[in-house]
C-alpha positions as a Markdown table, in Angstrom:
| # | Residue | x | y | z |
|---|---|---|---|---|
| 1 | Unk | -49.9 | 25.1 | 56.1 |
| 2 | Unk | -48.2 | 27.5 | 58.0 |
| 3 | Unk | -44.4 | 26.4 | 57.0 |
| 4 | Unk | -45.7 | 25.9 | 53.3 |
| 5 | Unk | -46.7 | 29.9 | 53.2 |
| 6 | Unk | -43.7 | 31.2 | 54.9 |
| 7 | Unk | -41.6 | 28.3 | 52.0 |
| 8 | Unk | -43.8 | 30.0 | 49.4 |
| 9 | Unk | -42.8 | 33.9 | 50.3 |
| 10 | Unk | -39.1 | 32.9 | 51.1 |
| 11 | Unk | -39.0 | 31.8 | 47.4 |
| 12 | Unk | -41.0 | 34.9 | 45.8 |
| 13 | Unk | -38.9 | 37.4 | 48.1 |
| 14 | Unk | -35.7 | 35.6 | 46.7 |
| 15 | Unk | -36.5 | 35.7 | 43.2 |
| 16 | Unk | -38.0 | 39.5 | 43.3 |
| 17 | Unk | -34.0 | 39.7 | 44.9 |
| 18 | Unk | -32.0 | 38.6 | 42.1 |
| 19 | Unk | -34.2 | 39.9 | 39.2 |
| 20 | Unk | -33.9 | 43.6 | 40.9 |
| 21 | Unk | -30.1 | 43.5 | 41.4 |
| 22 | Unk | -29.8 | 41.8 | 37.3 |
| 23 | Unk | -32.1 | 44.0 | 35.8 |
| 24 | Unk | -29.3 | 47.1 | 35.5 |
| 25 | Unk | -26.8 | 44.6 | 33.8 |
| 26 | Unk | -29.9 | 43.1 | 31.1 |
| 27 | Unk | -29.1 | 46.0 | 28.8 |
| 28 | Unk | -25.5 | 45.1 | 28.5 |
| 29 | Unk | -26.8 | 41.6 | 27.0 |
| 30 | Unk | -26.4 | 42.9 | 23.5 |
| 31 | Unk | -23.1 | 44.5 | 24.2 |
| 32 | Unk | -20.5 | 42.2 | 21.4 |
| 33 | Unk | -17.8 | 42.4 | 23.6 |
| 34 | Unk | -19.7 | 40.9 | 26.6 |
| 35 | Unk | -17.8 | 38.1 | 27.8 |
| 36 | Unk | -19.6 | 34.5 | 27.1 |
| 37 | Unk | -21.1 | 32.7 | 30.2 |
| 38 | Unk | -20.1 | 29.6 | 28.5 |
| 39 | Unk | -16.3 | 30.2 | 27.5 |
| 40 | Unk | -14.1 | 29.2 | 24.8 |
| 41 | Unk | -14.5 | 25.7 | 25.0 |
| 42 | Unk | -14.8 | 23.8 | 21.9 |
| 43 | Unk | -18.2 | 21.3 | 21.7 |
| 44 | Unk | -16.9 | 18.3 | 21.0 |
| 45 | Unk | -18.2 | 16.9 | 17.9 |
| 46 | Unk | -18.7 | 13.5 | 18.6 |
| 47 | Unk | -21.5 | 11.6 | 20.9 |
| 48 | Unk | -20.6 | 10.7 | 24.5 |
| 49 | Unk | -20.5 | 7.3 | 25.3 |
| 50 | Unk | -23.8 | 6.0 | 27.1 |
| 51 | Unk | -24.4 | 4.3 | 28.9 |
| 52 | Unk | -21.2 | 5.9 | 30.5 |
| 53 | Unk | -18.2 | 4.0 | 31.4 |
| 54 | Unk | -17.8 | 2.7 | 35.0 |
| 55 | Unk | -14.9 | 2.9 | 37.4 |
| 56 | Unk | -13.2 | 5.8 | 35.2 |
| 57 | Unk | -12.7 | 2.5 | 32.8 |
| 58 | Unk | -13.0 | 3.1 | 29.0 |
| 59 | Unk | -14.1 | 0.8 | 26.6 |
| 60 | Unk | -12.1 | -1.5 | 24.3 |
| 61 | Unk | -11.7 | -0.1 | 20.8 |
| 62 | Unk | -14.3 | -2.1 | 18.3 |
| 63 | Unk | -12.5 | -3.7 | 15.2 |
| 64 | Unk | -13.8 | -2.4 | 11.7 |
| 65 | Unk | -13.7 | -4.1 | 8.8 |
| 66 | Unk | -11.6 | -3.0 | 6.1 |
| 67 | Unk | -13.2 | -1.1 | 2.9 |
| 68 | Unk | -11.6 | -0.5 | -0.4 |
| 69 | Unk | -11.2 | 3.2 | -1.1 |
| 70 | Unk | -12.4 | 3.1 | -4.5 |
| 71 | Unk | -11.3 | 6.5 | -4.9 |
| 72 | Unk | -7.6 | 6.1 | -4.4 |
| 73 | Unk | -4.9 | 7.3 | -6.6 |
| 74 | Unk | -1.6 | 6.4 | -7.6 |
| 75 | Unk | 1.2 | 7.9 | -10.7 |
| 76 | Unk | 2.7 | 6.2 | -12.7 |
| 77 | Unk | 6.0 | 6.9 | -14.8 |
| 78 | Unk | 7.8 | 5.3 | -18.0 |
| 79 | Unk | 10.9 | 4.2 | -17.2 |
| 80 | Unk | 11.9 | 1.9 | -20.1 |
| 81 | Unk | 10.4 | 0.5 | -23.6 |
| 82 | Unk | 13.0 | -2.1 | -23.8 |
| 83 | Unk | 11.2 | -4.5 | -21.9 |
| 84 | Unk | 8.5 | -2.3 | -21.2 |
| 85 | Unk | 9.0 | -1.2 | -17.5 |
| 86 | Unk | 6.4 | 1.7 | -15.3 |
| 87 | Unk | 7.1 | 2.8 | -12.1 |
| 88 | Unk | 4.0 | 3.1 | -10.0 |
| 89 | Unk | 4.1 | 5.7 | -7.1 |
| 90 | Unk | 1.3 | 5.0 | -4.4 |
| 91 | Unk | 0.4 | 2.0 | -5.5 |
| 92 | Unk | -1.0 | 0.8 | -2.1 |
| 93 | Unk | -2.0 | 2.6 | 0.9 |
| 94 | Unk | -0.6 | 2.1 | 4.0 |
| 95 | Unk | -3.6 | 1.2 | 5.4 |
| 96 | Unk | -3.9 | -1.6 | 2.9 |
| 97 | Unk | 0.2 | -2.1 | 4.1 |
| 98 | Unk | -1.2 | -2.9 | 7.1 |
| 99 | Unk | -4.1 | -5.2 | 6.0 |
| 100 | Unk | -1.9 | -7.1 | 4.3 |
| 101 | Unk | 0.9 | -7.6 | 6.4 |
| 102 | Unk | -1.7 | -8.6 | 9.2 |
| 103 | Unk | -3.0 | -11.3 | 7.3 |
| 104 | Unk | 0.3 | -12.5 | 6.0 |
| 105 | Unk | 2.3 | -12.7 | 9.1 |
| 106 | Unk | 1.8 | -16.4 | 9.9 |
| 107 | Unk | 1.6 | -17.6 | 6.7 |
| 108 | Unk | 5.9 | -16.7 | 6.3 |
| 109 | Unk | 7.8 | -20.1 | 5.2 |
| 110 | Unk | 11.1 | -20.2 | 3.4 |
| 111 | Unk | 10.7 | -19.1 | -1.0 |
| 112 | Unk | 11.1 | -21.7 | -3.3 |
| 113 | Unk | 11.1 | -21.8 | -7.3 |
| 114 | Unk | 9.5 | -23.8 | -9.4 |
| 115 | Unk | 11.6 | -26.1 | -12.0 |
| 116 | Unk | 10.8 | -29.0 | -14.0 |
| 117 | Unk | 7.1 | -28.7 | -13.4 |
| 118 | Unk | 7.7 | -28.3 | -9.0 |
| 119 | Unk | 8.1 | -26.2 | -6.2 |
| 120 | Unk | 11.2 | -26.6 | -4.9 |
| 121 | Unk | 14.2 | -24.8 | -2.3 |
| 122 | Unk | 17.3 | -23.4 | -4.0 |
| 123 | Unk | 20.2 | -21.3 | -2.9 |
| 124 | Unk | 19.4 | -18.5 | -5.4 |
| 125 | Unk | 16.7 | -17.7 | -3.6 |
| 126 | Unk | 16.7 | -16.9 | 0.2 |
| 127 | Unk | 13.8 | -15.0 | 1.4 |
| 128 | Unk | 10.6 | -16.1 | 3.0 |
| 129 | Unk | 7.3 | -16.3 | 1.3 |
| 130 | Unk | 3.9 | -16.0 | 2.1 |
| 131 | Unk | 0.4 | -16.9 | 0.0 |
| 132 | Unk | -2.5 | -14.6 | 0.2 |
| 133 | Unk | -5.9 | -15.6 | -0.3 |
| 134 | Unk | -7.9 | -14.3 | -3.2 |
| 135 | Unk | -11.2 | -13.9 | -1.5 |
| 136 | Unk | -9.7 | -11.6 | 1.1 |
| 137 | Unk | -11.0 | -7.8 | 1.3 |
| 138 | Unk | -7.7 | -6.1 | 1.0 |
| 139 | Unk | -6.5 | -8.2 | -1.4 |
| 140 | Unk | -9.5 | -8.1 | -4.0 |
| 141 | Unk | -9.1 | -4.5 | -3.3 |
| 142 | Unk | -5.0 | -4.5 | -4.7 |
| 143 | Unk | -5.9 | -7.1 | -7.4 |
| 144 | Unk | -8.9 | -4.9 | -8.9 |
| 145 | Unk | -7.3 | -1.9 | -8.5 |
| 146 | Unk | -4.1 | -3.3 | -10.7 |
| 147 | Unk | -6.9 | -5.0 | -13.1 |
| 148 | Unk | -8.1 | -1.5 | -14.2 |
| 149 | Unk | -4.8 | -0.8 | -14.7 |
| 150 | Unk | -4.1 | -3.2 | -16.9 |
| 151 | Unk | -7.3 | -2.2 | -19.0 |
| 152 | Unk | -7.5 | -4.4 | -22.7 |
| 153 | Unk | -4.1 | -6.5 | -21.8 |
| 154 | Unk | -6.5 | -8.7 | -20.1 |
| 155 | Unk | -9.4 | -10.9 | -21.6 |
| 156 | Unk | -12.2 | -10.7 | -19.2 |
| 157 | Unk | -13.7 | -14.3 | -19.1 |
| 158 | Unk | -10.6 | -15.9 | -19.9 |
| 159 | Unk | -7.5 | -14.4 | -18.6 |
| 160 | Unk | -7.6 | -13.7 | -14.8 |
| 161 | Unk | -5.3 | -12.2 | -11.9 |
| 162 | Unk | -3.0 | -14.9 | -10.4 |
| 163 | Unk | -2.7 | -15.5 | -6.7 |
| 164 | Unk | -0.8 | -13.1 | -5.2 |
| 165 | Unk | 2.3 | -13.3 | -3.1 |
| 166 | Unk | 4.5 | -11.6 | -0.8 |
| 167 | Unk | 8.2 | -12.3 | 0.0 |
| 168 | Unk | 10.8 | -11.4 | 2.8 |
| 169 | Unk | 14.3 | -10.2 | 3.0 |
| 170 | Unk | 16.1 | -9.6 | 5.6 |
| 171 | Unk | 20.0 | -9.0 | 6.3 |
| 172 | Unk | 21.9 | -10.6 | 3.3 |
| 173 | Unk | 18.8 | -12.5 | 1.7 |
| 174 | Unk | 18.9 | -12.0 | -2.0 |
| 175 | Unk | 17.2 | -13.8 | -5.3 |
| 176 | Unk | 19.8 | -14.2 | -7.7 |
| 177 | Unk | 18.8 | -12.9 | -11.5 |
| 178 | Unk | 15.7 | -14.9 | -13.0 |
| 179 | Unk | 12.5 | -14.2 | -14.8 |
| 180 | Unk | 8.5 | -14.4 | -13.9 |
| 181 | Unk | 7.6 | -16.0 | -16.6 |
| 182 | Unk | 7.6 | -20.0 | -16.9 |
| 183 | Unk | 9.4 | -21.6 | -19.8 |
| 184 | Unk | 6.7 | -24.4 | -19.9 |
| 185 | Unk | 3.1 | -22.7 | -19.8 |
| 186 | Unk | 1.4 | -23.9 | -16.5 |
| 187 | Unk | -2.0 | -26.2 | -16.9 |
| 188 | Unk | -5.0 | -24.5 | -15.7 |
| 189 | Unk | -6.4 | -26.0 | -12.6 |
| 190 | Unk | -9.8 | -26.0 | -13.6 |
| 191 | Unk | -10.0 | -29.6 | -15.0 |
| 192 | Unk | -9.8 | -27.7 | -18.8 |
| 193 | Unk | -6.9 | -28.7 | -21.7 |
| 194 | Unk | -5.9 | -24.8 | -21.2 |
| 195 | Unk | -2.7 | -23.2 | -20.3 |
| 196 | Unk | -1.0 | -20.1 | -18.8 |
| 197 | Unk | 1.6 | -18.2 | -18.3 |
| 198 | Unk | 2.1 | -15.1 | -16.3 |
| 199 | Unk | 1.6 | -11.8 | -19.5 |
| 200 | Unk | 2.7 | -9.5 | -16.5 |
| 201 | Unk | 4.3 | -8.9 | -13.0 |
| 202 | Unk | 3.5 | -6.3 | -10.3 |
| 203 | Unk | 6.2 | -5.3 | -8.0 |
| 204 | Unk | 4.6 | -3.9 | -5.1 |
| 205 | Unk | 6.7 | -3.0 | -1.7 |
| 206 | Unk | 5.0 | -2.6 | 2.1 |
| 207 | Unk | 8.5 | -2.6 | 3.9 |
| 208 | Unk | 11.5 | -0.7 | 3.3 |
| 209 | Unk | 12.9 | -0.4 | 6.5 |
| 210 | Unk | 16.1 | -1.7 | 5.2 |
| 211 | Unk | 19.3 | -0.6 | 3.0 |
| 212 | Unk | 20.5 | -2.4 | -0.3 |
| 213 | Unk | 18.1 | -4.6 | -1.6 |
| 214 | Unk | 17.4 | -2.9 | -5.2 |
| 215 | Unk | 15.3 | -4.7 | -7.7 |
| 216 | Unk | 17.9 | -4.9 | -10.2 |
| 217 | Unk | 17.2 | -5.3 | -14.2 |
| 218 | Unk | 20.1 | -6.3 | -15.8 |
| 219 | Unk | 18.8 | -6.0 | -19.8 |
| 220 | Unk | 16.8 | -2.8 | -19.2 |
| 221 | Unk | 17.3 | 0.3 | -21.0 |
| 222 | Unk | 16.8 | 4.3 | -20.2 |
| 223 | Unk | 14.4 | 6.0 | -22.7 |
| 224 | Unk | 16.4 | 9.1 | -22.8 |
| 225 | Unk | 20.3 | 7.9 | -23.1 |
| 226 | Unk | 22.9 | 10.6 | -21.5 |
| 227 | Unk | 23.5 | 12.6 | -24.3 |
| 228 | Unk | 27.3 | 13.8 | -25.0 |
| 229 | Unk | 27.9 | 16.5 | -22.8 |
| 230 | Unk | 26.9 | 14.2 | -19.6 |
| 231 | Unk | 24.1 | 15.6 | -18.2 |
| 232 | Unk | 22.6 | 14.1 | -15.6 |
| 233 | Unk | 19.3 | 11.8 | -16.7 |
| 234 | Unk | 15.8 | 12.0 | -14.8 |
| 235 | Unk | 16.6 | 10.5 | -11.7 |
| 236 | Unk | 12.8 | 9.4 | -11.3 |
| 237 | Unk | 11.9 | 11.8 | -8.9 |
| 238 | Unk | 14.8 | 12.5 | -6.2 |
| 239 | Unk | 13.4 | 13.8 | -2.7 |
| 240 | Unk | 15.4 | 15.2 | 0.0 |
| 241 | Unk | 14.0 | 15.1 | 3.3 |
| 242 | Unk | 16.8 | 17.0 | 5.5 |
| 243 | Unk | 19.9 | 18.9 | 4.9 |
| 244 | Unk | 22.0 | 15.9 | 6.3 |
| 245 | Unk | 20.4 | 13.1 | 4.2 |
| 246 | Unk | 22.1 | 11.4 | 1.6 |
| 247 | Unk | 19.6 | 12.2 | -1.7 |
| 248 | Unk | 18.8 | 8.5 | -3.2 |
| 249 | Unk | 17.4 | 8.1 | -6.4 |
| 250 | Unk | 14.1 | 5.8 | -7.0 |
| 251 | Unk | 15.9 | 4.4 | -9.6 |
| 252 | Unk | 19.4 | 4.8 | -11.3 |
| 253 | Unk | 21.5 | 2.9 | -13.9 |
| 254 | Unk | 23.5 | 0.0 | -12.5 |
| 255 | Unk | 27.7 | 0.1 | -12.9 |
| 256 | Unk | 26.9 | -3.4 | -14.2 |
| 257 | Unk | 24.5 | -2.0 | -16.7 |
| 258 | Unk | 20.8 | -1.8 | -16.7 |
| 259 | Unk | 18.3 | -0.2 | -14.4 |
| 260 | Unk | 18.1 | -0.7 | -10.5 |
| 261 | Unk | 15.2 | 0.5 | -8.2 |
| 262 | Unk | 15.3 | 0.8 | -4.4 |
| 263 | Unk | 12.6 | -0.2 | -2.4 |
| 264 | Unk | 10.2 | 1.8 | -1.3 |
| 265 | Unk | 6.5 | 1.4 | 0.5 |
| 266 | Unk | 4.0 | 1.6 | -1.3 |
| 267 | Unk | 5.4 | 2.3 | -5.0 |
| 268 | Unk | 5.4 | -0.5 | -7.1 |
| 269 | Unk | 7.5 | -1.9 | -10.4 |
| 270 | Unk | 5.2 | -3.2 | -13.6 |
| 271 | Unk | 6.8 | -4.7 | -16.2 |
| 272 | Unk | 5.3 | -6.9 | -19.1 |
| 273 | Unk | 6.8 | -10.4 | -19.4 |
| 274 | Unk | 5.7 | -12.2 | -22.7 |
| 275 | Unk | 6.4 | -11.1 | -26.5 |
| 276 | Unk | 2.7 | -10.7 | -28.2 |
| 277 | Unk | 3.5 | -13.8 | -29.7 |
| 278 | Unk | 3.1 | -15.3 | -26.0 |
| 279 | Unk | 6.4 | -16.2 | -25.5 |
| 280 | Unk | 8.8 | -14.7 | -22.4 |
| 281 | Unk | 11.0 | -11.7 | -22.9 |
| 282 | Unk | 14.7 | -12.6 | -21.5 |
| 283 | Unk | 15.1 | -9.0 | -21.2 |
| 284 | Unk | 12.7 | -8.9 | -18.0 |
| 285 | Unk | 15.2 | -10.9 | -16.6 |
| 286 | Unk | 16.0 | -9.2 | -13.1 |
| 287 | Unk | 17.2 | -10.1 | -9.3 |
| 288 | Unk | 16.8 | -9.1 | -5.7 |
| 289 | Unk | 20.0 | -7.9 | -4.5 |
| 290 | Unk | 21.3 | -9.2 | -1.6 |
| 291 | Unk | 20.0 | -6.9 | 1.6 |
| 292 | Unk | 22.9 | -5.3 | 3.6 |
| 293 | Unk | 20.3 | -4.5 | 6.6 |
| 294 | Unk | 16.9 | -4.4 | 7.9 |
| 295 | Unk | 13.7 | -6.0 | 6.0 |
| 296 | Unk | 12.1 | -5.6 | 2.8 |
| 297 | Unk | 8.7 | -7.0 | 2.1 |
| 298 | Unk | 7.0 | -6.7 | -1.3 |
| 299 | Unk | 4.0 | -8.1 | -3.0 |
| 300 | Unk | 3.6 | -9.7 | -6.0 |
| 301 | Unk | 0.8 | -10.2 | -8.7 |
| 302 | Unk | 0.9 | -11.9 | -11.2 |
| 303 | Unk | -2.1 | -11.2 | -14.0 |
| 304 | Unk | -2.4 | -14.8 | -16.2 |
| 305 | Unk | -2.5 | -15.0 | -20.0 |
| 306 | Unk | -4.5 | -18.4 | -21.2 |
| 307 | Unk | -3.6 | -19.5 | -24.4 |
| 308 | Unk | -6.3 | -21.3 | -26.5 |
| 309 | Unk | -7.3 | -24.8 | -26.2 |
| 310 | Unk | -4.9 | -27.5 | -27.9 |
């Protein structure tokens, strides 16, 4: 009992200690200018981890799943009426760059065409290829964002968006001048007595980590010709990021004739393919040239057109 009461006053004497020698500096609690106890130290804004980590170890990031930004915005610019040609500027995000490149990495094997009804390997065409599955996240993202775009072109319940692909170049890989379209409407796969043909194309890039490689078309024209004192036309919206940068056009008219478009990530080409009559438009004709260095991907959609039953 003895040690508890002498415990008890040491405690009472100690605190009766400190409250005398702080109660001359209380006033000064409402003084602005005091200086914080705490300091200027940001609180972070985000929960600590619990149970905390052990060993000074922290834990692995956590995968999440992709989700379609249904808010996302892209511009879009006429280029020509004759074929009818757009120019879409942030047509993909690079987060759905990303997505997509992911899923399409091992699926690479060399492009081939299809003639006389069949897939096959030709020299005009020397990229790689990849197929991309319908039901994937990212992708039904891309494909409904460019169905909006495409508003009353397409017939819901009968016309539908086409498999998408994307396609490789690298150093000196090109696609010599050909068109979308098929000159023999394709048989649906359904089992039905219905055919297709591709009404549009989408010309999407994720790489550009290259020079050359312009989508070139060969029978496309300007809206606005150069008039006869030589101005210069709209370039398509030239950016120059530094003083020492060569500017580049997104697009300029060939010395061959026609329009050509560089690539670049994320912007995309749309063009439509068929005459209303549902036959193909030879002016859509266009080729990949040849890559002088680096890699190009792109994607493509294709929307499909169904013609009635015969």
């Amino acid at each position: 009992m003895a040690v508890t009461s002498i415990a008890k006053a040491a405690g009472i004497w100690a605190g009766g200690l400190l409250l005398g020698l702080g109660l001359p500096y209380l006033q000064d609690l409402a003084d602005p200018h005091l200086t914080s106890f705490i300091g200027h130290h940001p609180i972070p804004d985000y929960p600590f981890p619990f149970p905390f980590p052990k060993n000074n170890k922290t834990n692995a990031p956590i995968d999440t799943p992709f989700v379609c930004d249904a808010s996302h915005r892209y511009r879009t610019e006429l280029v020509s009426l004759e074929p009818l040609i757009i120019y879409v500027h942030n047509l993909i995000s690079p987060v759905e760059i990303a997505s997509l490149l992911e899923t399409a990495e091992p699926k690479f094997a060399p492009s081939q065409v299809t003639k006389y009804g069949r897939q096959q390997k030709t020299s005009d065409r020397t990229s790689s290829s990849a197929g991309l599955p319908r039901d994937d996240p990212t992708v039904m993202c891309v494909l409904d964002r460019t169905r909006t775009f495409l508003g009353t072109m397409m017939r819901d319940g009968w016309d539908e968006m086409g498999p998408p692909q994307l396609v490789r170049y690298s150093s000196g890989q090109r696609f010599n001048v050909h068109h979308d379209w098929f000159n023999n409407p394709q048989w649906a796969s359904d089992g039905s007595h219905r055919r297709w043909n591709r009404l549009a194309s989408f010309f999407a890039i994720l790489q550009d980590n290259c020079t050359g490689g312009e989508t070139h078309f060969p029978f496309a024209k300007v809206i606005t010709p150069t008039s006869p004192r030589g101005e210069t036309i709209w370039k398509g919206g030239i950016v120059k990021t530094s003083e020492d940068e060569v500017v580049r056009p997104l697009w300029r008219e060939h010395e061959d004739g026609g329009l050509a478009f560089r690539p670049v990530a994320g912007n995309a080409i749309f063009w439509v393919n068929l005459h209303a009559n549902g036959t193909g438009d030879t002016r859509t004709n266009h080729a990949g040239l040849p890559l002088d260095s680096g890699q190009k991907t792109a994607m493509n959609i294709w929307p499909r057109q169904y013609y009635p039953d015969e």
